[in-house]
C-alpha positions as CSV (number, residue, x, y, z in Angstrom):
1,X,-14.1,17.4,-8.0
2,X,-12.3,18.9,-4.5
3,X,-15.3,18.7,-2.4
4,X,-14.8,15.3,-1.3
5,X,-11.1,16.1,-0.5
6,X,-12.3,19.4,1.2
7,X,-14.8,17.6,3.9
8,X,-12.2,14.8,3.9
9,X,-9.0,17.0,5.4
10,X,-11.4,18.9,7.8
11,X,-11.8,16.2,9.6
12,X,-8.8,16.2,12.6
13,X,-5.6,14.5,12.7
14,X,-6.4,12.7,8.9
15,X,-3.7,15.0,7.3
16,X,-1.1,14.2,10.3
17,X,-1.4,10.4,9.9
18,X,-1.5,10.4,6.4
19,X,1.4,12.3,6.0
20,X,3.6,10.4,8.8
21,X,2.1,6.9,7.7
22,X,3.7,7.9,4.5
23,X,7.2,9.0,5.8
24,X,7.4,6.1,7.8
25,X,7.1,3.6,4.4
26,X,9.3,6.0,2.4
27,X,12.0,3.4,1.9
28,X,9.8,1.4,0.5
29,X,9.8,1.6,-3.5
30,X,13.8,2.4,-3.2
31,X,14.9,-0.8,-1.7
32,X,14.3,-3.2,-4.4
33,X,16.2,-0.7,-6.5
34,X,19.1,-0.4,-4.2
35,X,19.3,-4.0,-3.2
36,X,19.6,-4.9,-6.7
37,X,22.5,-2.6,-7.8
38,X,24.3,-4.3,-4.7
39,X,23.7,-7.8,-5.5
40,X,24.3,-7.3,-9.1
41,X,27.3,-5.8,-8.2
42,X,28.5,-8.2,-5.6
43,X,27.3,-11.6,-8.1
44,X,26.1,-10.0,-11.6
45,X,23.2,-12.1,-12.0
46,X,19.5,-10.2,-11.8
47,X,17.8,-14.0,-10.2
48,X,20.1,-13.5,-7.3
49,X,19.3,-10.1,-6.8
50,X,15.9,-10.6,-7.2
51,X,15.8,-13.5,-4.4
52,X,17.3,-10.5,-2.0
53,X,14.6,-8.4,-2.5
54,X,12.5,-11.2,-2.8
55,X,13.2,-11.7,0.9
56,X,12.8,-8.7,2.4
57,X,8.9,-8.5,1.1
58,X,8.2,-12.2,2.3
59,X,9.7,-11.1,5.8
60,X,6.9,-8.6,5.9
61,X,4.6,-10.9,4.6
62,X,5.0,-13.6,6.6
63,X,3.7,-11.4,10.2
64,X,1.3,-9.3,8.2
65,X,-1.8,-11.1,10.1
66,X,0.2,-11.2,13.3
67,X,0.5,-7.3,13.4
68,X,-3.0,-6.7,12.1
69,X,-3.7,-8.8,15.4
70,X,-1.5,-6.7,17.5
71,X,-2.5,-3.8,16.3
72,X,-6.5,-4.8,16.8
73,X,-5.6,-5.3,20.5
74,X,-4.1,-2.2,20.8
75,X,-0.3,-0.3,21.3
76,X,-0.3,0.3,17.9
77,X,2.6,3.3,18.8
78,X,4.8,1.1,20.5
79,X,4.7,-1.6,17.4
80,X,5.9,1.0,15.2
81,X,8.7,2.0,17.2
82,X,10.0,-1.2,17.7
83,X,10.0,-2.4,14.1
84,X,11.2,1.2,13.1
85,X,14.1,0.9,15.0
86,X,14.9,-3.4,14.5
87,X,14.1,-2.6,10.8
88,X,16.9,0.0,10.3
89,X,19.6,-1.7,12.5
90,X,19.1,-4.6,9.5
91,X,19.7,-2.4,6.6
92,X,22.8,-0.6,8.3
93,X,24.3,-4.7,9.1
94,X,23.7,-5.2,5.4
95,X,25.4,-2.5,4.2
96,X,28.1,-3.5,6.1
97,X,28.3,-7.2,4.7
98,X,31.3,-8.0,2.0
99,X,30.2,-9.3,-1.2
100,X,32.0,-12.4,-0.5
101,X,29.7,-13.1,2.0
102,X,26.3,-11.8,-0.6
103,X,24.5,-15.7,0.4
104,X,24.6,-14.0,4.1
105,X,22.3,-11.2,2.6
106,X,19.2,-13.7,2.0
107,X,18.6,-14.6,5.6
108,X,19.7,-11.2,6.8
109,X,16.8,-9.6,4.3
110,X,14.1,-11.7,6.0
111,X,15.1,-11.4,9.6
112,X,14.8,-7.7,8.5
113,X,11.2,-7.7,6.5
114,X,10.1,-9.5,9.7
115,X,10.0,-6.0,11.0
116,X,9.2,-3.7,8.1
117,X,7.0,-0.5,8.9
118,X,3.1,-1.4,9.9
119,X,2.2,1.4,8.9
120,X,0.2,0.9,5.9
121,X,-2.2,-1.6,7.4
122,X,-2.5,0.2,10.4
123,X,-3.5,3.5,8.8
124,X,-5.5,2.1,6.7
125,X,-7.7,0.1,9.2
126,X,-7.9,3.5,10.9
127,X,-10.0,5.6,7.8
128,X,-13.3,3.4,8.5
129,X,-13.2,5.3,12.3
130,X,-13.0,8.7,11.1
131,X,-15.1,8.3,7.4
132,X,-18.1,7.4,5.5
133,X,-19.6,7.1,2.4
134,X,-17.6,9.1,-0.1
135,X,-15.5,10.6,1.9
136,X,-14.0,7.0,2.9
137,X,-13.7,6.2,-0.5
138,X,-12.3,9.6,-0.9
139,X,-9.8,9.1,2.1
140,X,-8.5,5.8,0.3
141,X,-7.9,7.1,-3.1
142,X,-5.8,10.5,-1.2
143,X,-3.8,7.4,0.4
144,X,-3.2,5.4,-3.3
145,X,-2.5,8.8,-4.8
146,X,0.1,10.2,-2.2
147,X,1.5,7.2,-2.0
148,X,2.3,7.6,-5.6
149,X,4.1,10.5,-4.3
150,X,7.0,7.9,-2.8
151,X,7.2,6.1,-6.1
152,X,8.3,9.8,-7.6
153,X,10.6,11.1,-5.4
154,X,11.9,8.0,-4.0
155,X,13.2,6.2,-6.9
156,X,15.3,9.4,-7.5
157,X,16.8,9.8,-4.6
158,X,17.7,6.3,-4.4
159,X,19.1,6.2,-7.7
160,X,20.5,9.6,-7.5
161,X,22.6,8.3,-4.4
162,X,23.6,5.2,-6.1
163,X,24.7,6.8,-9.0
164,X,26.8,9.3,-7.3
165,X,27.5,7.8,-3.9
166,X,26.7,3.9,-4.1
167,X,24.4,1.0,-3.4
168,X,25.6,0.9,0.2
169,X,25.0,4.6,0.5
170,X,21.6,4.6,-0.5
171,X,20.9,1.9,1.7
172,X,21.8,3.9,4.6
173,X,19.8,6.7,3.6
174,X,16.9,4.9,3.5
175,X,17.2,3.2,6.9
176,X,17.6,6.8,8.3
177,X,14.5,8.0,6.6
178,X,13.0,5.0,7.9
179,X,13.7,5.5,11.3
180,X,12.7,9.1,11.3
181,X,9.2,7.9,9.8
182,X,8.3,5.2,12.5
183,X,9.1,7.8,15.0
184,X,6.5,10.8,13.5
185,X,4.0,8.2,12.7
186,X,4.1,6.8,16.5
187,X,3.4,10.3,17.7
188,X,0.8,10.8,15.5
189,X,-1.4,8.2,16.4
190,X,-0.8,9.4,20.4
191,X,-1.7,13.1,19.3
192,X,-4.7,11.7,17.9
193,X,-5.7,9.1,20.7
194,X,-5.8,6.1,18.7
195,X,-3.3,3.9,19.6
196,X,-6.1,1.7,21.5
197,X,-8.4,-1.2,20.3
198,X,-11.3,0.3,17.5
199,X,-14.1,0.4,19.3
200,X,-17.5,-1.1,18.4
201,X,-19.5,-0.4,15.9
202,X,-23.3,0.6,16.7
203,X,-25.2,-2.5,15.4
204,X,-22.2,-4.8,14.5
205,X,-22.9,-8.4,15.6
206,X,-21.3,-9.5,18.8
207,X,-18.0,-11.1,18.5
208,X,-18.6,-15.3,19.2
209,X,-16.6,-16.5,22.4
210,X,-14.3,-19.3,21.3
211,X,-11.3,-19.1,19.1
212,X,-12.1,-16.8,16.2
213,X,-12.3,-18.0,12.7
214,X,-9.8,-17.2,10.1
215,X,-10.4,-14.5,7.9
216,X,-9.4,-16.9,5.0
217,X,-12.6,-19.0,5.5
218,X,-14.6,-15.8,4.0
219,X,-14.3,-16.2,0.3
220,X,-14.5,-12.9,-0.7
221,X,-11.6,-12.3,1.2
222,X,-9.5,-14.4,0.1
223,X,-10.5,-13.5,-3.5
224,X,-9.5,-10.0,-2.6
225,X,-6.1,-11.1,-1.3
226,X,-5.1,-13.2,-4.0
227,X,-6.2,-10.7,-6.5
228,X,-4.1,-7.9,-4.4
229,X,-0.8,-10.8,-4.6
230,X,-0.8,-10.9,-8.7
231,X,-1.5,-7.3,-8.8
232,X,1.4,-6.4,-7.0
233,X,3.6,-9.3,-8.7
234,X,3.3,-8.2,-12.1
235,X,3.7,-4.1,-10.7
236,X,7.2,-4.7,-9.1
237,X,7.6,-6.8,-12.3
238,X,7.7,-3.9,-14.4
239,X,9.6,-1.8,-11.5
240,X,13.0,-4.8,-12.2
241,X,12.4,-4.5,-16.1
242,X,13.0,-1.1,-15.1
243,X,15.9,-1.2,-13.3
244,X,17.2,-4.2,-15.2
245,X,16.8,-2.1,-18.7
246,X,19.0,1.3,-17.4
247,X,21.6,-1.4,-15.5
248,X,22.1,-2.8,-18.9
249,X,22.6,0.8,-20.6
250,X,25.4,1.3,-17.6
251,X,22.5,4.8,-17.0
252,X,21.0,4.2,-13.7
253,X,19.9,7.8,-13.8
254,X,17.5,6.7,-16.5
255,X,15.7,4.6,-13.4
256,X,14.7,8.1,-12.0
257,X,13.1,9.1,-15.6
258,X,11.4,5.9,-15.9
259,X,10.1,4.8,-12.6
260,X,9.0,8.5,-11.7
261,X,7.2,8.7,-14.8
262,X,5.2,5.5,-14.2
263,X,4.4,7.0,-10.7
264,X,3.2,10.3,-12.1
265,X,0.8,8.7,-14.2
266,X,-0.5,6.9,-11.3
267,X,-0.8,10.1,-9.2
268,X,-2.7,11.6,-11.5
269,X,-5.1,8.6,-12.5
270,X,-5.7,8.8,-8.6
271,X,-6.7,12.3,-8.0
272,X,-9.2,12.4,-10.3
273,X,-10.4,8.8,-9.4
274,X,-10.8,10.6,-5.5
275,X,-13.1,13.3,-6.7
276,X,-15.3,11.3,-8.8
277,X,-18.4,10.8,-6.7
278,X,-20.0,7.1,-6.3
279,X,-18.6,3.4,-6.0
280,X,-15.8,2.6,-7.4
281,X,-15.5,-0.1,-10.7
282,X,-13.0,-2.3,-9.4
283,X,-13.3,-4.6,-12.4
284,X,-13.0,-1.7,-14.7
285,X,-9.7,-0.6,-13.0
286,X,-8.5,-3.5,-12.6
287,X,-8.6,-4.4,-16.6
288,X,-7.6,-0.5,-17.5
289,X,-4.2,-1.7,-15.0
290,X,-3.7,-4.5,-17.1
291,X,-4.2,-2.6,-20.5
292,X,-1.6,-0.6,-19.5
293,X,1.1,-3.1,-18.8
294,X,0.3,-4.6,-21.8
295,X,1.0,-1.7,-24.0
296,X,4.0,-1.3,-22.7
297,X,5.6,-5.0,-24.3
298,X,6.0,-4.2,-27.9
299,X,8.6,-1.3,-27.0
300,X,11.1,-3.1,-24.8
301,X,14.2,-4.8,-26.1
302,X,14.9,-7.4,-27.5
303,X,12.0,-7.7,-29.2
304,X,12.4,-3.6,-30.0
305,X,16.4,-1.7,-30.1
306,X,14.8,1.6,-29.3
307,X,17.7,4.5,-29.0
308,X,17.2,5.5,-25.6
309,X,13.8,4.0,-23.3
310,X,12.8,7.9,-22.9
311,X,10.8,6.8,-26.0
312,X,8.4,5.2,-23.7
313,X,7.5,7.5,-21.3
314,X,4.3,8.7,-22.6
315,X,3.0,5.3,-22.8
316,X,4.5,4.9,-19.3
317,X,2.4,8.1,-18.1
318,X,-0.8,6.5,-19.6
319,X,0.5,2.7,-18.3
320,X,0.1,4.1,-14.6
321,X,-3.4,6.1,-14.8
322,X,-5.0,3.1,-13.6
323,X,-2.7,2.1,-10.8
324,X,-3.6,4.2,-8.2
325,X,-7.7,4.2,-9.0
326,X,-7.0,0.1,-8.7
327,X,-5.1,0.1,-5.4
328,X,-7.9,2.8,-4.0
329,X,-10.8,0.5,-4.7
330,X,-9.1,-2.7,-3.4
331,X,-8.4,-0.9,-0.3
332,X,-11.7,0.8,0.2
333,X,-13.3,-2.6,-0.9
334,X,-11.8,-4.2,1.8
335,X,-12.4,-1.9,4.5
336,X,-16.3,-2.3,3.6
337,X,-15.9,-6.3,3.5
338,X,-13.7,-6.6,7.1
339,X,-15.0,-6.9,10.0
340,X,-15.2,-3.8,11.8
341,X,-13.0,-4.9,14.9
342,X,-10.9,-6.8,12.8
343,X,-9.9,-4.5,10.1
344,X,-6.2,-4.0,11.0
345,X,-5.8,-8.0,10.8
346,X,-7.7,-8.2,7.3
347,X,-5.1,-5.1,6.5
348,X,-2.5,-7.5,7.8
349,X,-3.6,-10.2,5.4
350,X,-3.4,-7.6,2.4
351,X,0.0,-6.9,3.8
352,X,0.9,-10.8,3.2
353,X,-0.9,-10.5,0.3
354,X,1.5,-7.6,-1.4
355,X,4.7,-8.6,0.3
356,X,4.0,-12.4,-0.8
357,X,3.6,-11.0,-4.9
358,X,6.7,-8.9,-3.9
359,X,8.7,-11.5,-2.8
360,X,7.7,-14.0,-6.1
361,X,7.8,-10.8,-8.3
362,X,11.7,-10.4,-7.2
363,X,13.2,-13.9,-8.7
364,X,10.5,-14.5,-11.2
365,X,11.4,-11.2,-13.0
366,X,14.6,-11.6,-12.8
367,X,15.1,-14.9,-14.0
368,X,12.5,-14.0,-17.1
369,X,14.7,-10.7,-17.8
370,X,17.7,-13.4,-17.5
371,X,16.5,-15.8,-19.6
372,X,14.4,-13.0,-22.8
373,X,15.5,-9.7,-21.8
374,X,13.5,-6.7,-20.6
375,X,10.8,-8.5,-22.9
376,X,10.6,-11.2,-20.5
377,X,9.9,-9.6,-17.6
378,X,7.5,-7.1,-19.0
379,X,5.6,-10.4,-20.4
380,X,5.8,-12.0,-17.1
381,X,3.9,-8.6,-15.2
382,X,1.4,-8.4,-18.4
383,X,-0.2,-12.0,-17.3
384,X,0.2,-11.6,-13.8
385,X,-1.7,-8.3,-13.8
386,X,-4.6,-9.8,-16.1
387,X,-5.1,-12.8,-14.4
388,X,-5.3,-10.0,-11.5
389,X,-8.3,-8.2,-13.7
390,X,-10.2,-11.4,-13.9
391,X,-10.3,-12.4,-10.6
392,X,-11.7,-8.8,-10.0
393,X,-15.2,-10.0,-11.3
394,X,-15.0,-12.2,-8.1
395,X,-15.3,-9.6,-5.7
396,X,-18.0,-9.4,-3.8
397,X,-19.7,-5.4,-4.3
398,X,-20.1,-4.5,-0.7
399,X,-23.8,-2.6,0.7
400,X,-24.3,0.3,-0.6
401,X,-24.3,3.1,2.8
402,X,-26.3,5.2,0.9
403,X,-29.2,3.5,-0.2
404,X,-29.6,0.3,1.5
405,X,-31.9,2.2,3.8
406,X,-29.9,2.3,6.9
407,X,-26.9,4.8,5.9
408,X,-23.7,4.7,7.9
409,X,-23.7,4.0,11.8
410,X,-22.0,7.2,12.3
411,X,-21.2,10.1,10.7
412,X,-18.3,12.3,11.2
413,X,-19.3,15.6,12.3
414,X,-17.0,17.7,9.8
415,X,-17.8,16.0,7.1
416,X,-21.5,16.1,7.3
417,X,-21.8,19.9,8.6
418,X,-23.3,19.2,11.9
419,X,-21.9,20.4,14.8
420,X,-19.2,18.2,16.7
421,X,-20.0,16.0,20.3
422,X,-17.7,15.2,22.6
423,X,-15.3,12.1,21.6
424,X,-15.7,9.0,22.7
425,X,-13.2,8.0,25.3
426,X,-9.7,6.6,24.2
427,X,-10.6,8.2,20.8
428,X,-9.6,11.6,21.8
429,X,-9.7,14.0,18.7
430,X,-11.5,11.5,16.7
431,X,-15.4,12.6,15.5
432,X,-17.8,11.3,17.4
433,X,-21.3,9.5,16.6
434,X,-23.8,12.2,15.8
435,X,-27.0,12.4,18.1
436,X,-30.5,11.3,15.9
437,X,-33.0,14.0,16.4
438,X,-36.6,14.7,15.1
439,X,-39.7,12.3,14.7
440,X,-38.2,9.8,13.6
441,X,-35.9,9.1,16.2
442,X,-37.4,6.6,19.2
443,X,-36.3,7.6,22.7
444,X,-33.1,6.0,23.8
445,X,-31.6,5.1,20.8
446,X,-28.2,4.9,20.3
447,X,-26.5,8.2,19.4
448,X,-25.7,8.1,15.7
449,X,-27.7,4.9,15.0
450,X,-31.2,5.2,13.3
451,X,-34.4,4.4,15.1
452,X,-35.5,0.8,14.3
């Protein structure tokens, strides 16, 4: 079950932007939970605090495309200093706002998302240029299973430092964190030489002169998006019935038991799910994700006065196995479906995509935990994650690299045992197309690309 993980980490620089692209988005599972102890606080009401966070994920929706763009054309380090450092100078001016002034926090929260971390889409549109095959799919699930990482340890510390230091506190600690992120991540992708345009493919189709079409006049794109948007609606969904159900208990240490929990499951689901060899079933995650929300209803209050919600944790544990294996094959479908010089604006699009079901997750939760309790809210996520499931059968399955007959354009030299050439240039580091040899290769073709 290790081997694909094995050929996958031999490959250079994968571990060092994995590992900085992940630092730099650390803050992001703690901010909904800080921002909403310090709008509950300042206004007591869950709706408000819900259209605070709300905002901040809409900022970052709202330029996903735009960045993906950017980041196609190039100068991909630079981008992730500047919204590194714009980004934290917007959490430090909130924490500094009275809560007499909380309505200021609303336009303040997307002026800020505006320049939330890139990194995500930009990693991601990276893995296609270094992997194939099963190692890419392999690559993807490493990326949904250490992420799951953040959704551990971040929701303690967060709640850790609200409990023991404040809302404001935590804030602060998260735009440091942040900050430090966006600068590792930057250096990374200079260390590994690809802070330039991707280059082209061997045997992709020439790029049409004229304005380019939107990605969201290709169907199975947008199928993919939307499906991504209620996915993510109905996870943050559960994240505020969370949060909402230990602020109501006056425990917000119980947010570090329950969220982590969720997370660990998900971890888990997703390590095995990246040594499992073949396609991935995204239909069949996709409904096992909404199984698992679902189970979770009968056990929250008011329709059930459990003692303490550490009752629920082992259904929590089994809730998230499916999460990560989900989020994996949505990514790695996507990377097969984009275009190959457009994958960072397709990523960009999935960012929208997340950050739009983050910012309608925010006030719909809340105003459903409002109006029927923790009940409510978990309802709300159960529906928005099936709905999820069954647009899932819509997705397009993308060729198959290793039987359609004309396996993958280029193969990284790690991964596939033969020895390394020299890297293409503005790719230093990188793995570079591997030379066809024997009878069956015709003279002058392409390196890496099989004889017609």
């Amino acid at each position: 079950m290790l081997a694909n993980y094995r050929r996958l980490f031999a490959v250079p620089h994968v571990l060092s932007l994995l590992a900085w692209s992940l630092t730099a988005r650390f803050y992001t599972p703690g901010l909904m939970i800080a921002v909403t102890f310090l709008v509950v606080d300042w206004t007591g009401s869950y709706s408000l605090a819900g259209l605070v966070a709300g905002a901040f994920t809409l900022g970052m929706a709202l330029v996903g495309p735009l960045r993906g763009r950017m980041a196609d054309k190039g100068g991909t380090d630079r981008l992730v200093l500047v919204c590194g450092v714009v980004f934290t100078v917007g959490l430090l001016a909130l924490t500094w706002l009275p809560g007499s002034l909380w309505w200021v926090s609303i336009p303040l929260a997307l002026g800020t998302g505006l320049f939330g971390t890139p990194a995500n889409q930009i990693v991601r549109a990276l893995w296609p240029r270094l992997t194939r095959g099963p190692e890419r799919q392999a690559i993807y699930a490493a990326e949904a299973t250490t992420q799951e990482l953040l959704f551990v340890f971040c929701p303690i510390l967060t709640a850790g430092v609200v409990a023991f230091a404040g809302a404001r506190w935590a804030l602060v600690m998260l735009a440091v964190l942040g900050l430090l992120g966006a600068l590792g991540f930057a250096l990374a992708l200079r260390r590994a030489g690809v802070t330039g345009p991707a280059p082209v493919e061997a045997g992709a189709a020439p790029e049409p002169t004229g304005p380019r079409r939107s990605l969201l006049r290709r169907p199975a794109l947008v199928v993919l998006f939307v499906m991504c948007l209620l996915m993510v609606s109905g996870i943050m969904g559960v994240d505020m019935a969370i949060v909402a159900w230990a602020n109501e208990l006056n425990a917000p240490h119980l947010v570090m038991v329950l969220a982590s929990v969720w997370a660990l499951g998900s971890l888990v689901g997703g390590a095995i799910a990246g040594g499992l060899r073949g396609r991935p079933r995204l239909v069949r995650r996709s409904f096992a994700s909404a199984a698992g929300v679902a189970v979770l209803l009968p056990f929250t209050p008011p329709l059930v006065e459990l003692s303490t919600p550490l009752w629920v944790t082992p259904l929590l544990f089994l809730s998230g196995l499916a999460i990560a294996p989900t989020l994996a094959a949505t990514m790695g479908r996507l990377g097969d479906l984009a275009p190959a010089d457009r994958r960072a604006e397709a990523f960009g699009w999935m960012a929208t995509a997340l950050g739009t079901g983050g910012a309608v997750a925010g006030p719909l939760a809340g105003a459903l935990i409002d109006l029927m309790g923790i009940t409510g809210g978990v309802l709300g996520a159960t529906v928005l994650v099936t709905v999820a499931a069954l647009l899932s059968a819509f997705v397009p399955q993308a060729p198959d690299e290793a039987s359609d007959g004309g396996a993958a354009d280029t193969v990284p030299a790690e991964v596939s045992g033969i020895a390394e050439a020299a890297p293409p240039a503005g790719a230093a580091g990188l793995v570079a197309p591997v030379a066809e040899s024997g009878p069956g290769a015709a003279p002058g073709t392409p390196a890496g690309r099989p004889a017609d």
